[in-house]
C-alpha positions in Angstrom: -0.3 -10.8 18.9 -2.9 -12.9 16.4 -2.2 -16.5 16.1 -0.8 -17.7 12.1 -1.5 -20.5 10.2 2.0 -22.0 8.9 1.7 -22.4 5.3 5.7 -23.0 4.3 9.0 -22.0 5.8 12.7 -22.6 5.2 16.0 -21.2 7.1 15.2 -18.0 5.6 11.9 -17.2 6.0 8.5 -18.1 6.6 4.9 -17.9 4.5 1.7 -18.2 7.0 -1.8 -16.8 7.2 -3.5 -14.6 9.9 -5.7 -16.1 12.1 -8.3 -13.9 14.5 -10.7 -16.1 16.6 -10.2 -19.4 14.9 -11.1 -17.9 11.7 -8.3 -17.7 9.0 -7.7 -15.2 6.6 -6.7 -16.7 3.3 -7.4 -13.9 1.3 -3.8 -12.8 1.8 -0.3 -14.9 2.7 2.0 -12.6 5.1 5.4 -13.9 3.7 8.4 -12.8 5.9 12.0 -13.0 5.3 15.2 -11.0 5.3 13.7 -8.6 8.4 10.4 -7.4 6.0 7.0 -8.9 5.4 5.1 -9.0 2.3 0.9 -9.1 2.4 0.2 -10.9 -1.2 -3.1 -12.3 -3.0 -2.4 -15.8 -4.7 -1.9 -14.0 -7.9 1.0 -11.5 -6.4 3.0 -14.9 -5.2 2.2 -16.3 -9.0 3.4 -13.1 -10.4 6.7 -13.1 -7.6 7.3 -16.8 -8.8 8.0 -15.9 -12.1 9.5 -13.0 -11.8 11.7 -15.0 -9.7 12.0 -17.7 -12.0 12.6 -15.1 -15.2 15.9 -13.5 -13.3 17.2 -16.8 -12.1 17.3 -17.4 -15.9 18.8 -14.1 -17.1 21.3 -14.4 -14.2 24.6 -15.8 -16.3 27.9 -16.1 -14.6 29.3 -17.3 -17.9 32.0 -15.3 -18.8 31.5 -13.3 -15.5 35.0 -12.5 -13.5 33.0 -13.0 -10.0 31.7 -16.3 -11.0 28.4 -16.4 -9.0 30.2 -14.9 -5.8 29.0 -11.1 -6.9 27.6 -9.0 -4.3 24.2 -8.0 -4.4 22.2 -7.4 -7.8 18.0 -5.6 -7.8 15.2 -8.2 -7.4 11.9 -6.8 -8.5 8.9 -7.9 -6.5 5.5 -7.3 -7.5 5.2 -4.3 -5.3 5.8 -2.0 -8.4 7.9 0.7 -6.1 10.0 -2.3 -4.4 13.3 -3.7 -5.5 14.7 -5.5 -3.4 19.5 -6.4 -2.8 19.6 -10.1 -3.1 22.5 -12.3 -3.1 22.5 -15.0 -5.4 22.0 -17.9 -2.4 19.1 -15.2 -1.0 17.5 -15.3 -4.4 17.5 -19.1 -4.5 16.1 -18.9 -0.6 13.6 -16.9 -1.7 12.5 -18.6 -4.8 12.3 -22.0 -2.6 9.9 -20.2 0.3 8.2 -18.8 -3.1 7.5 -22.3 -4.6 7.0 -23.7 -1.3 4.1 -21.4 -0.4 2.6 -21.8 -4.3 3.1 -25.7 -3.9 1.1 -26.1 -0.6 -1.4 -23.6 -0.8 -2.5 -25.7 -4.6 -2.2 -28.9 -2.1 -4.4 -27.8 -0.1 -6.8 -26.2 -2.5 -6.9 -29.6 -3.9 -7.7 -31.5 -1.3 -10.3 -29.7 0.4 -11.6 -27.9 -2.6 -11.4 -30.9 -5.8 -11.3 -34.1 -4.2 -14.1 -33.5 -2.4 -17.1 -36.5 -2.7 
């Protein structure tokens, strides 16, 4: 098995990139949870944040009988062909490891990259 460099994880998953001989592969982030793995560019995780962040929005239990305790609703992932059953705790699981990954990959861009002398 090829070694990983730990980027961000939480209880329900994990974001990381590949590592072969000491060198890194940050072209891509493998991001793993719920049993399935995702291989995404920066921009895919952007484009997965807000998708994210546009359903938590739309997601209303006003008015709703189950009150947030509903079963499973269709997350869409930016893997066009790829929906994926969510509960509402998963989705906010997943937006965290989402945010978490964007958060410390623009961390570490910045301090390797900008504050450089």
């Amino acid at each position: 098995m090829r070694e990983v460099e730990q980027i961000y994880y939480n209880e329900f998953g994990v974001a990381f990139h590949w590592k072969k001989n000491n060198e890194v592969f940050t072209q891509k982030v493998q991001i793993v949870f719920k049993e399935m793995g995702f291989y995404l560019s920066y921009e895919e995780i952007k484009a997965f944040a807000q998708i994210i962040d546009n359903t938590c929005e739309e997601m209303s239990c006003d008015g709703c009988c189950h009150k947030g305790k509903c079963h499973k609703f269709l997350l869409k992932t930016p893997v066009e062909q790829i929906d994926l059953a969510v509960s509402r705790n998963e989705l906010y699981q997943i937006k965290d490891l989402v945010e978490g990954t964007l958060f410390n990959m623009d961390l570490y861009d910045y301090i390797t990259n900008v504050c450089r002398n």
